[in-house]
GUNUVEX-84031 format. One record per residue (C-alpha): residue in three letters; y, z, x; chain. Coordinates in steps of 0.05 Angstrom, whole numbers, plus 5000, padded with zeros to 4 digits. Layout:
REM residues N
 code    Y    Z    X unit
  Ala    Y    Z    X    A
...
REM end
This chain:
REM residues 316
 code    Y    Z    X unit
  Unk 2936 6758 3726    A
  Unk 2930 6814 3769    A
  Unk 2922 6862 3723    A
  Unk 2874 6822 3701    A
  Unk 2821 6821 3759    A
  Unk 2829 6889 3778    A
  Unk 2798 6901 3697    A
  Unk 2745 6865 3695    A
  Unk 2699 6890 3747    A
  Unk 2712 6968 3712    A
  Unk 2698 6931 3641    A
  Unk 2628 6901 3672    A
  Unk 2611 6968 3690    A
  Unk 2630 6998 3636    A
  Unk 2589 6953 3593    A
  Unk 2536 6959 3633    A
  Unk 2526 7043 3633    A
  Unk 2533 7028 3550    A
  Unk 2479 6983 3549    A
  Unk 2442 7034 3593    A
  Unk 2452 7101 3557    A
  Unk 2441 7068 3478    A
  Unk 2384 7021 3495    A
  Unk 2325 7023 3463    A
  Unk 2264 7045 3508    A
  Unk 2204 7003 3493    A
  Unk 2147 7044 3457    A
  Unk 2089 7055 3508    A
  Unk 2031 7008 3499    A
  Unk 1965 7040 3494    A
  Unk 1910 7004 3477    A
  Unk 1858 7048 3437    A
  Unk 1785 7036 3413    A
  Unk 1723 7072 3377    A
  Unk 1650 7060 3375    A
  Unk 1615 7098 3320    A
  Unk 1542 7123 3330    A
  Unk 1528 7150 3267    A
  Unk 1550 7184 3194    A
  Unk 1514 7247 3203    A
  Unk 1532 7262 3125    A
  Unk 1564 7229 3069    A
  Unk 1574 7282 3010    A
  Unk 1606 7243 2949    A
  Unk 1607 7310 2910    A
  Unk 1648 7357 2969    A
  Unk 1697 7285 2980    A
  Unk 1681 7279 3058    A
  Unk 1638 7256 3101    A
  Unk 1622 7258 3176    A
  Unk 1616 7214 3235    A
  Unk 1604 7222 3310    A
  Unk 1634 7167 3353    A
  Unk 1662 7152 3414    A
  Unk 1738 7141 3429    A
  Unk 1777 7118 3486    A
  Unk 1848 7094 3514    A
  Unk 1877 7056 3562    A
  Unk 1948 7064 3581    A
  Unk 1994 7051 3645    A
  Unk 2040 7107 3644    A
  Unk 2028 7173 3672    A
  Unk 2073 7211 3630    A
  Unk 2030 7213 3580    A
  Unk 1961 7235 3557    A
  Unk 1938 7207 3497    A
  Unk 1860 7228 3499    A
  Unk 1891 7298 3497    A
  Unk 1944 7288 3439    A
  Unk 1911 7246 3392    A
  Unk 1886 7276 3325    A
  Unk 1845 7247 3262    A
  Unk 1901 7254 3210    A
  Unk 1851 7246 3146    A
  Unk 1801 7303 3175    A
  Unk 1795 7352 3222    A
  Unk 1754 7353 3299    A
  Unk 1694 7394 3299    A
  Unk 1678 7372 3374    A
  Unk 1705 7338 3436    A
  Unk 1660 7325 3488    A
  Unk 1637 7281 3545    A
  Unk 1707 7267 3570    A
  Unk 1709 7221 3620    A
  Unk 1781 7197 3664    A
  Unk 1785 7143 3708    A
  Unk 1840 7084 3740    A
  Unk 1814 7023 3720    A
  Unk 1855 6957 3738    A
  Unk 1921 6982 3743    A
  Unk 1905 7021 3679    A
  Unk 1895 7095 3666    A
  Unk 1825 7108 3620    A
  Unk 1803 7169 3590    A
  Unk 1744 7173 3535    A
  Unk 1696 7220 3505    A
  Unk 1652 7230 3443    A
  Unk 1677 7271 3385    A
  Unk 1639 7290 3313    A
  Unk 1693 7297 3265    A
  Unk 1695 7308 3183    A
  Unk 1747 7263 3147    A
  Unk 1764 7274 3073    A
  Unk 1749 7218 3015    A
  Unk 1773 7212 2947    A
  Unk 1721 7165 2932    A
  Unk 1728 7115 2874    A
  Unk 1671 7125 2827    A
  Unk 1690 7092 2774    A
  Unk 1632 7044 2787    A
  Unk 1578 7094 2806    A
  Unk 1523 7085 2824    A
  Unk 1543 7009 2837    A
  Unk 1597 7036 2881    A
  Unk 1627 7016 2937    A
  Unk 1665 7044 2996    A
  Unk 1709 7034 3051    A
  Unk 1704 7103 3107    A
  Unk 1759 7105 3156    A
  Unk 1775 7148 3213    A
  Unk 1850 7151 3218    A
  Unk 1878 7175 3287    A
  Unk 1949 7195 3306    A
  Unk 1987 7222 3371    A
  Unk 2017 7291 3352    A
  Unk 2065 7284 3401    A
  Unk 2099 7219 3412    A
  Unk 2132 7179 3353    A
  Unk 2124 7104 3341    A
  Unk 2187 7084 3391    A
  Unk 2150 7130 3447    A
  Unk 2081 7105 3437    A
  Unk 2045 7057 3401    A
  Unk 1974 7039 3393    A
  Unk 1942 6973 3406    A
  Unk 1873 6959 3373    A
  Unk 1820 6935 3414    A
  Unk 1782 6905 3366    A
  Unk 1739 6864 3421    A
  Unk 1713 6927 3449    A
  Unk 1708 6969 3376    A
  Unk 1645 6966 3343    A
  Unk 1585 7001 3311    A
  Unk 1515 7025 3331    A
  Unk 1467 6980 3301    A
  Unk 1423 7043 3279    A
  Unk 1467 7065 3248    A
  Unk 1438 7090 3172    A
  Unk 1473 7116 3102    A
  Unk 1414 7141 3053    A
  Unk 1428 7105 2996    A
  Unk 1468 7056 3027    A
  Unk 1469 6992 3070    A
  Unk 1523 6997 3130    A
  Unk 1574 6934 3130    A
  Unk 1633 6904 3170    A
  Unk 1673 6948 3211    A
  Unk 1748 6929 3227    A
  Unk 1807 6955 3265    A
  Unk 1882 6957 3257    A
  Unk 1937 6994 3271    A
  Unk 2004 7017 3217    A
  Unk 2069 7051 3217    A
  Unk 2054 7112 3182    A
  Unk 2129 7152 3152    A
  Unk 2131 7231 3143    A
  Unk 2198 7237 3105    A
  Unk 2214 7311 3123    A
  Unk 2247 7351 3166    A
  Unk 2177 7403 3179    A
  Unk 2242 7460 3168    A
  Unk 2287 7444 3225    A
  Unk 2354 7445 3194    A
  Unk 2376 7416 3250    A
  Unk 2353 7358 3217    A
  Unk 2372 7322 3149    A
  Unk 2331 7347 3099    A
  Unk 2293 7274 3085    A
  Unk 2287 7257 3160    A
  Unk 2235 7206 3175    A
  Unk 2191 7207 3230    A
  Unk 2143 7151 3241    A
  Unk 2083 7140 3280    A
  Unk 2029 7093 3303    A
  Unk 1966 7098 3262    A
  Unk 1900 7074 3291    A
  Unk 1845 7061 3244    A
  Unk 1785 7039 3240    A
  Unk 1736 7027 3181    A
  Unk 1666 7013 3162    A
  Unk 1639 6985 3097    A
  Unk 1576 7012 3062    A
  Unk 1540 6974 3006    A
  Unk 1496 6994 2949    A
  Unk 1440 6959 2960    A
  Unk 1414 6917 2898    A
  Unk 1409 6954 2839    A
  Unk 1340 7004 2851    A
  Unk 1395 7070 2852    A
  Unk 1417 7046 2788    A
  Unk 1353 7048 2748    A
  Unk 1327 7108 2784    A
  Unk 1387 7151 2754    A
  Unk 1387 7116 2678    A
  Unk 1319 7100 2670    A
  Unk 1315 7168 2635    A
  Unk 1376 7158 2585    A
  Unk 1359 7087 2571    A
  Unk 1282 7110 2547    A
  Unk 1314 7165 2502    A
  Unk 1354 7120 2468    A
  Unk 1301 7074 2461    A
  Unk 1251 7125 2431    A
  Unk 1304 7145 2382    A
  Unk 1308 7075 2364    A
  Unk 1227 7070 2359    A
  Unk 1231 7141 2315    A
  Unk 1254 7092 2253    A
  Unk 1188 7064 2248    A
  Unk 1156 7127 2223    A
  Unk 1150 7146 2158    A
  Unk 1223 7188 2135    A
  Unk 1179 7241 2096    A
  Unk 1141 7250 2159    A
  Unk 1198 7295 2188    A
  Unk 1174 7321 2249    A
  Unk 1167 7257 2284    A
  Unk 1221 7223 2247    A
  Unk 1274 7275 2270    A
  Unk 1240 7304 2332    A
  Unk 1238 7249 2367    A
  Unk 1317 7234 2355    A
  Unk 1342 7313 2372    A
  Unk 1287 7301 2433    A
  Unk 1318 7238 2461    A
  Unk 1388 7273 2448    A
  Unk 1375 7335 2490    A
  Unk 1339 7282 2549    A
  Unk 1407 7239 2550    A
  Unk 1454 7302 2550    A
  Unk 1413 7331 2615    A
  Unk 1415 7268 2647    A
  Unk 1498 7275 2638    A
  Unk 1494 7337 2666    A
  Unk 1453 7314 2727    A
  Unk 1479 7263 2749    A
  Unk 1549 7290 2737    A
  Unk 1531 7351 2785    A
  Unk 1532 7296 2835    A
  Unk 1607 7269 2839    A
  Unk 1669 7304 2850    A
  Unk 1707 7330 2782    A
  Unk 1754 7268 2761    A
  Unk 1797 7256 2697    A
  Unk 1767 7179 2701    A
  Unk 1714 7156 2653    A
  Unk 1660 7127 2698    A
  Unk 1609 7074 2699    A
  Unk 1559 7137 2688    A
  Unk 1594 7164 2629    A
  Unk 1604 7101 2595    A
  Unk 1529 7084 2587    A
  Unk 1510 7164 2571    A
  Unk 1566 7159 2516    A
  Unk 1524 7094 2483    A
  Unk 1459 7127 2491    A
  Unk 1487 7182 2462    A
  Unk 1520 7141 2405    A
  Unk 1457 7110 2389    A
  Unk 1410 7162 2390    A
  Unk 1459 7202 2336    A
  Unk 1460 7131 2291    A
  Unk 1388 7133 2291    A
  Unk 1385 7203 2267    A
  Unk 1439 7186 2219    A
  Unk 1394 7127 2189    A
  Unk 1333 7170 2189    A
  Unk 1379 7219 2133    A
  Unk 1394 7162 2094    A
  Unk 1326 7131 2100    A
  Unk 1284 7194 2069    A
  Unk 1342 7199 2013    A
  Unk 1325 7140 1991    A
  Unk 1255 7148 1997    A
  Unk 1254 7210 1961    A
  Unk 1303 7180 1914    A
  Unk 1234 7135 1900    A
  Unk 1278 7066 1937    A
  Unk 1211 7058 1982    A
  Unk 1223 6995 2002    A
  Unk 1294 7001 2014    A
  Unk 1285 7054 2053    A
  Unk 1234 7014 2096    A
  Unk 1280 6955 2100    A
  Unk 1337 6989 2121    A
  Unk 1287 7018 2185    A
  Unk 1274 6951 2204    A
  Unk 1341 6920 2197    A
  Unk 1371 6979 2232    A
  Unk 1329 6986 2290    A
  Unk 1337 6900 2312    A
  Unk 1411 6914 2298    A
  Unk 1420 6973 2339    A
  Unk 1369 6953 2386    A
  Unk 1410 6888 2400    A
  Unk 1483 6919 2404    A
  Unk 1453 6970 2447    A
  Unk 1437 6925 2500    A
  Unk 1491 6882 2491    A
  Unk 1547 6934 2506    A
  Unk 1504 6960 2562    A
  Unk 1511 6893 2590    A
  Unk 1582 6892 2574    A
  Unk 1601 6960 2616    A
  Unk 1553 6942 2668    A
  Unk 1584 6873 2681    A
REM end
C-alpha cells in the first residue's frame, strides 16, 4: 500500500509532462477582412482580371504578422500600400490597400449570357492551418458601391474561409513524398451579371441577318444567278467573320459555346439555302417552273421556321 502512494504522485506527473509535450496547440485566431474599391480590368480573352481593395487583420498574438505573410494564392500582388498598424481593444490591427491580378478560367459556355463568380483567394505563406487560421469578418467585408464592370452589372459579395491541402513534399526528402500540408484559405467573392440581353443582340445581330438574307435570296428568280447565289456566298462570308470576331474575344477552349452553336446554324442554313437555289434552277431549266417556284416557297417557311426554333432551343 506503500508502494502504492509513493507511485502515484510520479504517475500524475508523468501524465501530466505527456499531456504537455503531445498536445495540440490551438491554431491562432485571426480574424481577416477585405473591402474592394474597384475591378480596374476584366480581360475574358488573357483569363484574369484585376482588383484594388483594401485588406486587414486582427489578431492577439504577437508572434506573428499576418499583414506581412499573407499572399493571393490565385494571382499575384502588383502593389501594397497604405499600411497602417495599430492596438485596438486588446487586439493587434494592421491594414493597407493592395491592386492585385488573379487568374480566371472563365466558363463561357454561355457567352455572352454568361455569368461569373471573381474571387480573391488569400493564404499565409508561413503558418499552416494548426498555427493559424483565418476567421471571416463578413460584418465588416463589403464592396464600394461605385464600383463598375463594362458590360456587366456588379452583384452579391460573400466571404468564407476553407482548408486548402498541397499533397507534396516541395523536395524535402526529409519528408514523405505525398506529405500534406494544409492551410487556411480566406476568400472572398463578388458576382457580376449580364445585364438583360442588349450584349447578346449587339454581337449576333450580324449572323442572324445573313442567315436571314440567304433565306430571302429564294425568292428571286434561280436563272437570275447573281442575286440568287450572291446573296447566299455573301451572307456565308458575313457569318464566318462574325465567328472569327467574336471568337478573337474568349480564351482558346476545346468546349462548344453558346457562340458557336448559333454561328454553326447560321452557317447550316445559309449553305441549305444555297443548296435549294442548285436544285431550284435545275428544275427550272429542266422547264419544272412551277416546281421550282414551289419548292422556294415551301423551303424558305420551312427553314425559316426551324431556324428560329433551334435558335430558341440553344438559347434557352
Amino acid at each position: 500500500m506503500k508502494i502504492k502512494l509513493k507511485t502515484m504522485p510520479i504517475a500524475i506527473v508523468v501524465l501530466f509532462f505527456l499531456q504537455v509535450v503531445f498536445a495540440q496547440e490551438e491554431p491562432k485566431k485571426v480574424y481577416a477582412g477585405i473591402y474592394l474599391n474597384q475591378i480596374t480590368s476584366l480581360s475574358l480573352k488573357d483569363n484574369q482580371f484585376t482588383a484594388d481593395f483594401y485588406i486587414w487583420f486582427r489578431w492577439k498574438d504577437k508572434n506573428i504578422q499576418p499583414l506581412e505573410s499573407f499572399d493571393v494564392v490565385n494571382g499575384y500582388i502588383e502593389s501594397k500600400q497604405g499600411v497602417y498598424e495599430d492596438t485596438i481593444k486588446g487586439f493587434n490591427y494592421a491594414v493597407c490597400r493592395v491592386i492585385a491580378t488573379m487568374k480566371k478560367f472563365w466558363d463561357i459556355s454561355r457567352f455572352p449570357l454568361d455569368n461569373h463568380v471573381l474571387t480573391i483567394e488569400i493564404e499565409d505563406n508561413e503558418n499552416e492551418e494548426f498555427k493559424l487560421k483565418y476567421i471571416p469578418d463578413t460584418e465588416n467585408s463589403g464592396i464600394n458601391p461605385r464600383v463598375q464592370v463594362p458590360g456587366w452589372n456588379v452583384g452579391t459579395t460573400n466571404v468564407n474561409v476553407s482548408a486548402y491541402t498541397y499533397k507534396t513534399n516541395y523536395g524535402d526528402i526529409s519528408l514523405p513524398t505525398n506529405n500534406e500540408s494544409v492551410y487556411s484559405r480566406f476568400i472572398f467573392s463578388v458576382n457580376i451579371i449580364r445585364p438583360g440581353y442588349s450584349y447578346f443582340f449587339k454581337l449576333f445581330f450580324t449572323v442572324v441577318i445573313a442567315a436571314l438574307v440567304a433565306l430571302i435570296a429564294l425568292f428571286i428568280k434561280p436563272t437570275d444567278l447573281d442575286p440568287r447565289f450572291g446573296l447566299g456566298a455573301g451572307a456565308l462570308f458575313a457569318a464566318v467573320a462574325s465567328e472569327v470576331v467574336i471568337a478573337s474575344l474568349l480564351p482558346d477552349t476545346n468546349i462548344i459555346t453558346l457562340t458557336d452553336k448559333l454561328h454553326i446554324i447560321s452557317i447550316f442554313f445559309i449553305f441549305l439555302s444555297i443548296a435549294e437555289s442548285i436544285i431550284s434552277l435545275r428544275l427550272f431549266a429542266s422547264g419544272k417552273e412551277q416546281t421550282s417556284k414551289r419548292l422556294d416557297r415551301i423551303c424558305f417557311y420551312v427553314f425559316l421556321a426551324i431556324y428560329i426554333f433551334l435558335n430558341l432551343v440553344v438559347l434557352l
